[in-house]
N, C-alpha and C positions, 0 to 999 in steps of 0.2 A: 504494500500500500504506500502512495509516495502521498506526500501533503504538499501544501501550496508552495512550498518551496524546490520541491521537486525533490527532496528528499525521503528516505523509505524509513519507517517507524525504530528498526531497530540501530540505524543511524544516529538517530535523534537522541534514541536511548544512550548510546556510547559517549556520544556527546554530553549528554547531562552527567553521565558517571566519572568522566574524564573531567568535567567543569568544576564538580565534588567534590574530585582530588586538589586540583588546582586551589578551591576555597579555605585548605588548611595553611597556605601562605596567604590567603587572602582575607587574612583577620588582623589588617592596621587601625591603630587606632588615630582616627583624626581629630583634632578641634579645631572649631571655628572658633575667631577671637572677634569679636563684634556681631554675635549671630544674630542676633535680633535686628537689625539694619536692614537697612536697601538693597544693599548687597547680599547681609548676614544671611537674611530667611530666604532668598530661593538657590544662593547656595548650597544650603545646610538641607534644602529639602532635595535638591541634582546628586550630593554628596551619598544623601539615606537612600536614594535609588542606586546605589551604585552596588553590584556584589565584591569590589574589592574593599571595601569597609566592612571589618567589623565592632568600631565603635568609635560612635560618635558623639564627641564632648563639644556642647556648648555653652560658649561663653559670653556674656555682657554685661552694663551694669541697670538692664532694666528688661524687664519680660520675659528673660528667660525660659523661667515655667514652663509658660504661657507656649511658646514656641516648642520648646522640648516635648511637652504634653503632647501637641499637635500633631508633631512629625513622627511622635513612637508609636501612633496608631496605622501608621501606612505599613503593610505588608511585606517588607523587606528586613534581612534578618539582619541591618546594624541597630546595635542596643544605642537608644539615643537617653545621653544624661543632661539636662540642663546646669548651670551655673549660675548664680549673681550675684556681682558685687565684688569689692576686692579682696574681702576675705575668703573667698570659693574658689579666687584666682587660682592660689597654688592646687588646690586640688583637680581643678578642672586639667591639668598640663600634666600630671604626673602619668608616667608611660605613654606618653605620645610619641607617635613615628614621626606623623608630618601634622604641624601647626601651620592653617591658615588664618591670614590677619587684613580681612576687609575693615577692622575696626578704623575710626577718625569721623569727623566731619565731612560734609559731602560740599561742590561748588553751588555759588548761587550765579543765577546770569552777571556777566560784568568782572568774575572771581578768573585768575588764573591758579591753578594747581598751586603754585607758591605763595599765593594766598591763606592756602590752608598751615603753610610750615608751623604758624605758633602753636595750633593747638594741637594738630596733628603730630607735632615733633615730641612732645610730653608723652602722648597716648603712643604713640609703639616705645618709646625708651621704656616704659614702668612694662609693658609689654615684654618689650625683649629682655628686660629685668628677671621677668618671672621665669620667661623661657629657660633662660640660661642655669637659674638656679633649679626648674623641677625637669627638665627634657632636656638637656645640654648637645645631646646625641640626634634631636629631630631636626628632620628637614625644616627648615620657617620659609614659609611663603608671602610675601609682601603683598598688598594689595593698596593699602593704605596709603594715600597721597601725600604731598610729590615725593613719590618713588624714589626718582635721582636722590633725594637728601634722606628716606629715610629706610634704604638700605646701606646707606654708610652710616645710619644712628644706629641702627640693630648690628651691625659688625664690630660698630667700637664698644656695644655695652658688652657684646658675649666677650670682648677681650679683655675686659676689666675682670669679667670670671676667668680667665684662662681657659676659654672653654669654643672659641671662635674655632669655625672648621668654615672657610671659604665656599668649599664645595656643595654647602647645606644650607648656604645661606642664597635664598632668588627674589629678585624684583620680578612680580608676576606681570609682564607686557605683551601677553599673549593676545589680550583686546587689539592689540593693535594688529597682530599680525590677522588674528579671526575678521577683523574690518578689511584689512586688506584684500585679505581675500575672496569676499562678499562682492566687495566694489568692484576688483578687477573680475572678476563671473559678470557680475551685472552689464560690466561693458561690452564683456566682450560673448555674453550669449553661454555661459560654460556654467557647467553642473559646480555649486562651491566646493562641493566636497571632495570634488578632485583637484580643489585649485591649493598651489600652497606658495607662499609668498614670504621669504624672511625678513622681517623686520628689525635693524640693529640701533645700534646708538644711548638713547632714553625713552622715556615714558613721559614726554610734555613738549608740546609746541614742537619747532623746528628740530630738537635732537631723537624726534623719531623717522627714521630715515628706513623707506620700504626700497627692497630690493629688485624693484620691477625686473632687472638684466637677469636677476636667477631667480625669475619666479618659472613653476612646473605647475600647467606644460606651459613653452615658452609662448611669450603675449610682445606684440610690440605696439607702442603708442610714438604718434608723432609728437612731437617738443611741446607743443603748446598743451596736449591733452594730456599726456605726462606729466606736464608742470602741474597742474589743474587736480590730476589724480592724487598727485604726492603732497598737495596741501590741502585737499579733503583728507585726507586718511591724517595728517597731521592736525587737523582743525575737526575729528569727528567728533571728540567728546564736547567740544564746545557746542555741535551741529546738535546735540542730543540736551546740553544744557539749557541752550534756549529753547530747542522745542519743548522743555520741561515745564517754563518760563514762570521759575522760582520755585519747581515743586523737587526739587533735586536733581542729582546727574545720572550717566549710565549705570544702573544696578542690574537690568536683566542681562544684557549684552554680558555685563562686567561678572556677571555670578557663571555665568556658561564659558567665561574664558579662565576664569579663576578654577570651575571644575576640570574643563578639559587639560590644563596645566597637573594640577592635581592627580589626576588620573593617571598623566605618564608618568609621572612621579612617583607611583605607587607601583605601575605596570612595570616599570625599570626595578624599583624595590624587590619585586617579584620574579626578577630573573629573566623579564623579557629584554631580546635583544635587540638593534638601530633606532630605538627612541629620542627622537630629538622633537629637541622644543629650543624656541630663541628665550631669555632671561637675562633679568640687568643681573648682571654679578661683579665680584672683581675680579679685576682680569690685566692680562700682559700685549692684550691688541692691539689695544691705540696707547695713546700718553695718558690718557684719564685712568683714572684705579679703579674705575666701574665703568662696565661698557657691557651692553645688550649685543650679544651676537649667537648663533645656532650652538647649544650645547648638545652633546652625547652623555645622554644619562646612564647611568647606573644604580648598580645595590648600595654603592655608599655616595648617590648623589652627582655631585657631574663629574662621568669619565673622561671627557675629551671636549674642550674648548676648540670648535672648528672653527671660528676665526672670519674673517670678514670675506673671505675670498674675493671672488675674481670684483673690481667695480668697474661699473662704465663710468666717463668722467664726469656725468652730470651727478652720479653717488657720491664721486670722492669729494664734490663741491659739497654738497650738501653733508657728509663726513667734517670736512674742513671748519664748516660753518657753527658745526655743531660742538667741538670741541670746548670751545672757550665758556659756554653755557653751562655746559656737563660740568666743569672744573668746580665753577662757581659756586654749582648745587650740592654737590661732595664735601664741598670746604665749607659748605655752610651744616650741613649734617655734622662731619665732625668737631667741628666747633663747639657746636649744640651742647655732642657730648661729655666735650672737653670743660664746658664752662658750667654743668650740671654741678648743683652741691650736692 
């Protein structure tokens, strides 16, 4: 008997029994750090569908419950625990693989990313505080704005633990490469999910710089619509700000790019092999000490930093342009944490 897929029943069965076995590494335990948010709750709810979780800690300082209650009725087998407050903090983190952190404030129209540094620079240091001291060993995944500055605040506080591992620490920028890849499908008539577009540099304004010349399968735009493509994709979260028009910024977009990141993350953790995702990390590519380009994941996090490769020269302009920005935002992170009492 085949089913709609064209597959015959006891195929199907091998399959689930083989998926069974696969499920006894596929019990990590994730938290969300700002679950309750815009981001927090359809995150944490893409996460609870996932069968590579098996437990899910959430964390905020309001609702929690509320949210945890909600999601541990869905029929999927991660145990979902809520948290709230900052005394729940340390326990909500204790045995985490991988820690996700949409937590901060979100833009209002008129706001750039860097807007948010004040308050959002406070909220991941006490963050990566707790990290450090109850998961030292988990992956941390940034999501938390502006990016550029506050994965250089979560690097410098794990190092005041002695407990910094480069390779585990990612600015999640996968929004941008997931946009990229929508917009160049949209133009050019092509199914997105075939489409894949590396996005390097940062995560704000001009220092996100898409790789049209090695996007798969190859797409070619004339100068003017190039130009035009590479600052939509660099101006989307604004394009979404204002269509929001004061009611916040990207959170679905941002919660399905935050998952799909997550996911290799876990999928690499798991022993699966060519997993790449692009990520702000630090890095030896350009002159900046944090720089967004294609990683090669692995069980302990990034195997292999593949590097900027080939650029055409309207890339390396936009590369070039990009540098001096980048610096400013790193140096304004560790600063931050440098001048913390």
């Amino acid at each position: 008997v085949k089913n709609k897929g064209g597959k015959c029943n006891d195929e199907i069965l091998r399959e689930n029994i083989t998926s069974s076995r696969q499920l006894k590494h596929n019990n990590a335990k994730v938290a969300v750090l700002g679950a309750s948010g815009g981001i927090g709750q359809p995150l944490s709810l893409l996460l609870k569908n996932s069968p590579l979780v098996g437990e899910l800690s959430l964390f905020d300082i309001a609702h929690t419950p509320g949210v945890a209650a909600d999601l541990s009725h869905i029929e999927t087998r991660a145990r979902v625990t809520g948290y709230m407050g900052p005394d729940q903090l340390n326990d909500a983190l204790k045995g985490c693989d991988v820690v996700v952190i949409p937590a901060g404030v979100p833009r209002k129209p008129g706001m750039t990313r860097d807007d948010l540094f004040n308050t959002n620079a406070t909220i991941v240091a006490t963050l990566a505080d707790a990290c450090a001291r109850n998961c030292p060993e988990a992956m941390i995944c940034i999501i938390a704005n502006p990016v550029n500055s506050t994965i250089p605040i979560t690097s410098e506080v794990m190092k005041k633990y002695g407990v910094y591992n480069p390779n585990r620490v990612f600015g999640v920028t996968t929004l941008d490469i997931v946009r990229a890849n929508a917009f160049v499908a949209e133009l050019k008539g092509l199914d997105p999910a075939r489409v894949n577009v590396p996005v390097i540099g940062g995560h704000a304004g001009k220092t996100i710089i898409p790789l049209i010349s090695q996007a798969t399968p190859k797409v070619e735009f004339p100068a003017d619509q190039l130009s035009a493509l590479t600052a939509r994709i660099q101006d989307a979260g604004t394009e979404v700000v204002k269509a929001k028009a004061g009611a916040g910024s990207a959170t679905l977009s941002m919660a399905y790019a935050g998952a799909r990141f997550t996911f290799s993350i876990l999928d690499a953790m798991n022993g699966k092999e060519g997993v790449v995702e692009c990520a702000y990390v630090r890095s030896e590519e350009t002159e900046c000490k944090y720089f967004s380009t294609p990683l090669l994941l692995g069980k302990q996090g990034i195997e292999k930093n593949l590097g900027l490769g080939k650029l055409s020269a309207f890339e390396e302009k936009l590369v070039a342009e990009a540098i001096g920005e980048l610096k400013g935002s790193i140096k304004k992170g560790e600063d931050f944490v440098a001048n913390m009492k």
